[in-house]
N, C-alpha and C positions, 0 to 999 in steps of 0.2 A: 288325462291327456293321451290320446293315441301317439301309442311309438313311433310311429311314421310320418308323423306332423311336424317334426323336423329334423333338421339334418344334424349328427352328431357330428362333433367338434374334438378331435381326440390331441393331448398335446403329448408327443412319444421324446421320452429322455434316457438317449442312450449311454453307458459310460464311453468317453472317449479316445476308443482305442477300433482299431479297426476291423474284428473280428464281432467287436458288440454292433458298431455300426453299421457293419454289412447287414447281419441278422435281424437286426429292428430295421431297416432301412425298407428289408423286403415285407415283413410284416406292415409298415406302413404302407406298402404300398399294396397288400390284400388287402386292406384295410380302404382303402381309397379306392378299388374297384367296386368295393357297396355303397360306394358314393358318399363316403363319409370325408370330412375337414379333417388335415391331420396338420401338425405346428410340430415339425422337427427339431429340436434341441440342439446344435451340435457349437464345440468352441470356435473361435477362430479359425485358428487352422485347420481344422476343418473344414469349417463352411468354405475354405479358398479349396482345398485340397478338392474335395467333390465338384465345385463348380469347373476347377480346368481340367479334370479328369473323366467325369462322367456327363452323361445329360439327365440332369436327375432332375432340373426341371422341364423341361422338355418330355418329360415320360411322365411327370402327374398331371403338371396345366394348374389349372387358377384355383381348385381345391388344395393345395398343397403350398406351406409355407418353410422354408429352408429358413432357420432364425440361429443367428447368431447369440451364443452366450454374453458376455461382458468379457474384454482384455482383462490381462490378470491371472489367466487359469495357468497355473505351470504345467508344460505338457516334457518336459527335461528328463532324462533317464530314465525311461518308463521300462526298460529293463533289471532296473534296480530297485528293491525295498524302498529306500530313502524315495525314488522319484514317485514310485506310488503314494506311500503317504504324503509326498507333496502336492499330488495332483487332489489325492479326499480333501487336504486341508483349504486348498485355493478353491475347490469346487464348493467347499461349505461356506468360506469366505464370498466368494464372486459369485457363483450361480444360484444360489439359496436366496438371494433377496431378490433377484430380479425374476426369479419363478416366481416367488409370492406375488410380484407386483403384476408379473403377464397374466395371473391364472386371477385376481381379484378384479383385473380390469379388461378380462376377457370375459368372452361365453363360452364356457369348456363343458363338455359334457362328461370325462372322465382324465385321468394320467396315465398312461401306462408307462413308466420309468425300471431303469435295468434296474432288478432285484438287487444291485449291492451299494443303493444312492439311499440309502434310509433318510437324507435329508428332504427326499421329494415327498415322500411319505409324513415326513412332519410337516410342511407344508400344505399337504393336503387333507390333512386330519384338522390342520387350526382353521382351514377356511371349510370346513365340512363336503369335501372334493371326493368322490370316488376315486381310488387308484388302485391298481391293479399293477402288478408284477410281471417284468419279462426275465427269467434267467437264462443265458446264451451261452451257459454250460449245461452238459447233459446232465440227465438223471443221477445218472451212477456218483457224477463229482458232486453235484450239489447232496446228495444223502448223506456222503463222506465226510463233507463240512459240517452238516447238520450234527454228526454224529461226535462231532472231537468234543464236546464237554463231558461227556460220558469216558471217552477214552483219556478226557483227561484226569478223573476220579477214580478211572482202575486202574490208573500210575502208568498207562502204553505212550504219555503223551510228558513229557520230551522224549523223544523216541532213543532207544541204547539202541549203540553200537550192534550189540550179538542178539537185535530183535527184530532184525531187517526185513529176517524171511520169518518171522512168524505170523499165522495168522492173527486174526482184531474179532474176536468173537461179538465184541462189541458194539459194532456196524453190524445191524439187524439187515440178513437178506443178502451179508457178503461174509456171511461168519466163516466160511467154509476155504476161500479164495483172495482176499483181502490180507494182503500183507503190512509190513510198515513199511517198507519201500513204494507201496503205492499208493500211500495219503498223498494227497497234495503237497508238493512241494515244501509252502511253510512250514509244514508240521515238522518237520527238521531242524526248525528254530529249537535253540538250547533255552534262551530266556522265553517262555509262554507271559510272560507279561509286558513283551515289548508290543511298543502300537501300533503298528502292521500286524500284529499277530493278533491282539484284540479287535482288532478292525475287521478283519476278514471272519472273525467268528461273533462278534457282534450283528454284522450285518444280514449274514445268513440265520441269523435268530429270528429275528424281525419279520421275517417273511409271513410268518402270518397273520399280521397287521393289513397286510393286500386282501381284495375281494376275492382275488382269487390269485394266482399263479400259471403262465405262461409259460412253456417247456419247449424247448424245440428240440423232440424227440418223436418216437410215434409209440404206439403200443406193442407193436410185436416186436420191438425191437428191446425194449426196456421197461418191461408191464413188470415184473417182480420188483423192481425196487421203486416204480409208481404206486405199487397197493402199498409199499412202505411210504411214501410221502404223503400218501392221502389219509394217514393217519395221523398227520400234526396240520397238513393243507386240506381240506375236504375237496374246494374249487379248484381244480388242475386243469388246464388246459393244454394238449398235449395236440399241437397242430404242424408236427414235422414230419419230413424235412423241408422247412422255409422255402428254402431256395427250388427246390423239386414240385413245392406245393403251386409258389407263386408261377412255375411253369406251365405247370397242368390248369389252371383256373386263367391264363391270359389265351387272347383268340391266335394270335400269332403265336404261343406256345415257345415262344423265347426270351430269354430276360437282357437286361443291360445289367452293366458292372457299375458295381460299388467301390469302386477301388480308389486308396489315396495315393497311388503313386500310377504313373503310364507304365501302363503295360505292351509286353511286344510280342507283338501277333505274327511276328519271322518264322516261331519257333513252332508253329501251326504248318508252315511250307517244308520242316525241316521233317515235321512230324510224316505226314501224307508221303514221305518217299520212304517209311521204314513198315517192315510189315509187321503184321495184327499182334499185339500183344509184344509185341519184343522189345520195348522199352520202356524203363522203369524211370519215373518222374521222380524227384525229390526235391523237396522243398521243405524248409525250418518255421517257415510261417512269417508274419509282419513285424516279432519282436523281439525274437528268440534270438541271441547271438552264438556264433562259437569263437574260441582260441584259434591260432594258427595250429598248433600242433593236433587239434582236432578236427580242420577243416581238410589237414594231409592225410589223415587217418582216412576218413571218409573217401576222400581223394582216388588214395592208394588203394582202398577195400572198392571202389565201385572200377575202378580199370582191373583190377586183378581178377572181378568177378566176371569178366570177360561177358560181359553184356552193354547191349548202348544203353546210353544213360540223357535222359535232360536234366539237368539242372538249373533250377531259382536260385541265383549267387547275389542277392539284395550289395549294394555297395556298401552297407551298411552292417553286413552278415558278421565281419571277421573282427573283433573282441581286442582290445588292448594297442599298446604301440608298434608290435607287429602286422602290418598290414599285409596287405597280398603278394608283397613285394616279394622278390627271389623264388616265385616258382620252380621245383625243380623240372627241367627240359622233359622228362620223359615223360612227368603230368599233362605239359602240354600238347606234345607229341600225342598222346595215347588220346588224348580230349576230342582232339584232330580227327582221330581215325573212326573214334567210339562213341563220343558226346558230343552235347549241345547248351552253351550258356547262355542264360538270360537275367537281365536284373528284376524283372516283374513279367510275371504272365497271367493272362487269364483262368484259372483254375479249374472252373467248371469245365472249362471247354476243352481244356487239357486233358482233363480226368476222362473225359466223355469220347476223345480221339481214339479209334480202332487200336494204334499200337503200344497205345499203354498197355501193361502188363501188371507194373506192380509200382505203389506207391511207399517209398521211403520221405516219413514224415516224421514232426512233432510232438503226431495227436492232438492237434488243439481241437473243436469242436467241429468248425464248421469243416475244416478238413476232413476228418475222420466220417462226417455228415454227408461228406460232396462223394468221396470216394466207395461208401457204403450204396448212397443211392448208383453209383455207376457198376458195381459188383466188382471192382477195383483191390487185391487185395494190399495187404500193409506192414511193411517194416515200421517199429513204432521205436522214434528214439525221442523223450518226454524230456523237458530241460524244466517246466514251471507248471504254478498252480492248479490246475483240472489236469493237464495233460497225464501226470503219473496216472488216473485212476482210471481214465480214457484207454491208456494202450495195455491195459491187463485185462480189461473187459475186451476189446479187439482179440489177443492174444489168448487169454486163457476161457472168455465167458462164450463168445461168439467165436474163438476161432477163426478168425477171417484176417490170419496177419502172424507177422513172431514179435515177441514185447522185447528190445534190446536195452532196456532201460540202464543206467548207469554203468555201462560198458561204451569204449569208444577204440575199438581196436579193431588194427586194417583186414586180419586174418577174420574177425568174427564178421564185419560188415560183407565181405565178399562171400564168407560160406552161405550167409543168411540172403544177401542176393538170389544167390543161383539155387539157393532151397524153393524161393520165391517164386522167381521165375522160369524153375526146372525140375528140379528133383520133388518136390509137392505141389507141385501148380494144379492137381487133379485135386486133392483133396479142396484146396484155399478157392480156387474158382466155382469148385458147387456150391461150396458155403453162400460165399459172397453173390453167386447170380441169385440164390434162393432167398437171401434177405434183401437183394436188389429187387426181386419183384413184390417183394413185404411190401417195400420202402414205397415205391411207385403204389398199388393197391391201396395205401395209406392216407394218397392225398387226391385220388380220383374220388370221384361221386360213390357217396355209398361207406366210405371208408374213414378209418376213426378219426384220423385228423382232418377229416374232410367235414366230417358232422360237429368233432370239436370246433372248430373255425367258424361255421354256421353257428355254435352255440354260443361262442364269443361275443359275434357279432349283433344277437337276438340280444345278450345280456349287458351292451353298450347300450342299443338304442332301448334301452326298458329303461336306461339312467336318465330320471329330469335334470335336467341344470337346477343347483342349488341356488337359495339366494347368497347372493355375494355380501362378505359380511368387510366393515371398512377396516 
């Protein structure tokens, strides 16, 4: 059968959370510029959350199918342990059967599902389905997770107190720079047999049951600990940065937003009146929370640091039965003179504005992604999973940033500001321009996630549809 004889059929299943869904979303939609069928996965709220937010159908047209999961899915404290394992349990529950049943009563040419849904992978093994893996965490976090069984057998894993800072010889390819403070998050769990904690190292086992593996990363940015993954995954497909790729490959060379909440585009007019480089953006990301007494910390460390500031303050930021209430006057006052609030903004475009300077973040991925392709550098303060291993690679591997990890004080935030944006801005902006032009290089013609994506897409359309078995 010539590959070209018909049109592949790809059905993409993201986990449902809004960092996964941005990252497959764009991938779907490189995916859908070679003319391929693609069938969106996403729950409920979701599917409402993107439809009054985005024009997500409006940007693909009549190849492109936005498909709701089944009611049911708990999407509740997704901040918390307990909510995660509640959402793997209702997604094995609720979205497990009606895959089976779209994918036996469909013509699908392959899966691509987020690397930590092993339930889509069972599914697609009992109807004999090609599927293939997306992970929407970098390199560096996914080798970490690969590697805790091992650190759990030379006794580094429940991790002591007095072994924070030591290196993990353990983790092949970070033996040198790898602490215990910067595993992921769970790995701090004291019981190793609770089920969020077998889940999260279960899943990442699995991976090589995929045809291959999808990275959104690029090669020069994270090639030593790729030759480390292509020694348990051989098929790597390493087509990042996403969001920077799907730029350079559309003819208008500009994207729309993924976003599930509205964003405001004010802070765009506020931005354009301040000059080049002079303010520093901060943002905790879609999930991350803090405490009041951490949110005054920050507060106090970015007015002290006597630089302007924007800030992402989600309504949803500040943790517990203290809310935002009783600001003290002088916060507001100095906000007034020096800063800019918003509850959502568009990111990219943020990053990409002339007077950013310097990005105070949580390390999640696509951040750390967005702001690398911009040559943007980085205050790295990590609250969960990938993030720890995220801002030590920024911080100690690349250089392009300071790692503040488990520190939350007004005096550190402000020296670390004005290091940022003054006293080393020379050293952190050659860094960062010079892996900014990696980054871009990477997803023009010619370049490795350029020819990865090409080989993607040659290694879908060579998939026959299988027969459907009842």
């Amino acid at each position: 059968m010539d590959p070209l004889a018909f049109v592949p059929h790809v059905v993409i299943f993201p986990f449902p959370a809004q960092g996964h869904v941005n990252s497959m979303l764009k991938l779907a939609q490189l995916l859908s510029l070679s003319n391929f069928h693609i069938t969106f996965l996403v729950t409920v709220d979701t599917h409402d959350r993107l439809l009054n937010h985005t024009d997500v159908l409006s940007r693909f047209g009549s190849e492109f199918k936005l498909q709701a999961l089944p009611h049911g899915i708990s999407m509740d404290n997704m901040t918390t342990r307990i909510g995660v394992s509640g959402l793997f349990d209702s997604l094995n529950t609720f979205a497990k059967t009606f895959l089976r049943e779209f994918l036996v009563n469909s013509t699908v040419t392959c899966v691509i599902a987020d690397g930590i849904l092993s339930m889509a992978a069972d599914v697609a093994e009992e109807i004999n389905l090609p599927i293939i893996y997306f992970r929407t965490i970098s390199a560096c976090s996914f080798w970490s997770y690969f590697c805790i069984p091992e650190l759990i057998q030379a006794g580094e894993l429940p991790l002591k107190e007095n072994a924070m800072d030591l290196t993990l010889p353990q983790v092949k390819g970070m033996e040198d720079f790898l602490r215990g403070r910067d595993l992921p998050s769970f790995c701090r769990a004291i019981d190793l047999t609770s089920p969020d904690f077998r889940l999260v190292l279960t899943e990442t086992r699995q991976t090589s049951r995929a045809r291959g593996l999808i990275l959104n990363t690029f090669e020069d940015l994270e090639g030593p600990i790729l030759s480390q993954i292509r020694t348990v995954c051989p098929n790597v497909y390493t087509i990042g940065a996403v969001h920077a790729h799907l730029k350079a490959r559309l003819a208008t060379k500009s994207t729309s937003s993924n976003s599930l909440w509205q964003e405001d585009e004010s802070c765009i007019s506020w931005l354009d009146t301040q000059p080049p480089k002079s303010v520093i953006y901060v943002s905790f990301g879609s999930i991350a929370g803090v405490t009041r007494e951490e949110l005054l910390e920050f507060w106090y460390g970015l007015l002290n640091s006597d630089q302007k500031f924007l800030w992402v303050m989600r309504p949803d930021l500040i943790v517990g039965q203290e809310r935002k209430n009783e600001i003290p006057v002088e916060l507001e006052q100095g906000t007034k003179a020096r800063g800019y609030m918003a509850n959502w903004v568009r990111q990219e475009k943020v990053l990409a504005h002339k007077a950013i300077g310097g990005f105070l973040t949580h390390s999640g991925w696509n951040s750390t992604l967005e702001s690398i392709v911009e040559g943007v550098p980085m205050i790295c303060w990590p609250r969960f999973a990938d993030q720890q291993v995220n801002s030590r690679f920024v911080g100690e591997v690349w250089k392009m940033g300071l790692d503040i990890k488990d520190t939350c004080d007004r005096d550190i935030i402000a020296k670390s500001v004005r290091d940022l944006m003054e006293k080393r801005i020379g050293e952190f902006s050659q860094r960062t321009e010079n892996m900014a032009s990696l980054a871009k290089r990477a997803v023009n013609e010619g370049g490795s996630s350029y020819i990865n994506l090409d080989r993607l897409i040659q290694d879908i359309r060579s998939m026959i549809p299988p027969m459907k078995q009842s």
